[in-house]
N, C-alpha and C positions, 0 to 999 in steps of 0.2 A: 330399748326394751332390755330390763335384765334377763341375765342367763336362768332357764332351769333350774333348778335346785339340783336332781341328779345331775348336772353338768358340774357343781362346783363340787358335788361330794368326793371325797377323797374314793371312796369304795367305791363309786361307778368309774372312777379314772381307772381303778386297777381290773376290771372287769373281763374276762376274754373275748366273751360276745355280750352284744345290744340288749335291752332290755325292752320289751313292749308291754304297755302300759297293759292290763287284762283282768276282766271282772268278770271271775265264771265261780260257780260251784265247783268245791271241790271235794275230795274223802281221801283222808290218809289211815291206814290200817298199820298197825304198829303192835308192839307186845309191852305188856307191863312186867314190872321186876318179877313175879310172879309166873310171868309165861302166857300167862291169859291175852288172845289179841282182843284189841280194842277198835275201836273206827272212830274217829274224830272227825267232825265234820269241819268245814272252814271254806274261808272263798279267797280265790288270788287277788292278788293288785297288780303282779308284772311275771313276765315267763319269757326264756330267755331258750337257746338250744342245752344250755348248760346247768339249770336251772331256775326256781320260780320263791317268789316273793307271796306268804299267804297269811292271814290273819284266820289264828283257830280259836275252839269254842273250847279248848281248856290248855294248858300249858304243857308242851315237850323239851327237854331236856336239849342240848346241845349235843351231838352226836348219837342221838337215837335215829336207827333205822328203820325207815316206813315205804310203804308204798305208795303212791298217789294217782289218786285216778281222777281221771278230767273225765266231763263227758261235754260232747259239744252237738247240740239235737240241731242246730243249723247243716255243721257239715256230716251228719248222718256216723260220725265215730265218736269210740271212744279211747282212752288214752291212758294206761296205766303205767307209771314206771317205778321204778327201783329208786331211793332218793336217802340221805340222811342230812337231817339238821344240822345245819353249816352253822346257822348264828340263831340266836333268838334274841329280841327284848319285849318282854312280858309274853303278849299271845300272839306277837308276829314273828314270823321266821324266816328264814332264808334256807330254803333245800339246794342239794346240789345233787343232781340227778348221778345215779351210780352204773357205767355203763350201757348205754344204750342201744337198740337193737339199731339196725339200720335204717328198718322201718319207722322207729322211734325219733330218729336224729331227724329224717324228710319231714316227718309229721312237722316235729318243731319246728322246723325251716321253714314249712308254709305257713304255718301258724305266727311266728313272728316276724314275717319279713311279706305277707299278705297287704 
């Protein structure tokens, strides 16, 4: 059986931590050149303790700063962190989450290693 496709990818070789697959709702809050914040909606494909893989409904720039908030109505929380746009192609992106609380860091731990 062939490998993965993330397995052969050169980016997930370079990776710090794993990546778990994940399909949730999500909202990232941001500011436009302008100053005005904005809220983008969008849903993940993968989330990781270091950051998360999302597909949005318009297009963000490469190192813009946002916020993102998960919410998860199974485990009764919700999840907002600090994050800026690592990579994008087209309306998918790569966040990497920007220090996180400690609360934050466990959350992800359960959340991807569940």
């Amino acid at each position: 059986m062939p490998a993965p496709f993330h397995s052969r990818s050169p980016i997930y070789a370079s990776r710090l931590f794993s990546r778990r697959r994940l399909d949730v709702r999500a909202r990232l809050v941001a500011q436009n050149p302008s100053g005005e914040r904005i809220i983008i909606h969008a849903r993940t494909f993968d989330l990781s303790r270091s950051g998360a893989g999302l597909t949005l409904t318009r297009q963000l720039p490469s190192g813009t700063a946002v916020v993102l908030c998960l919410r998860f109505p199974n485990l009764g929380k919700s999840l907002c962190l600090q994050a800026v746009v690592a990579r994008r192609q087209g309306f998918r992106v790569g966040l990497k989450f920007v220090q996180p609380t400690a609360e934050q860091r466990v959350l992800l731990s359960e959340l991807c290693y569940a």
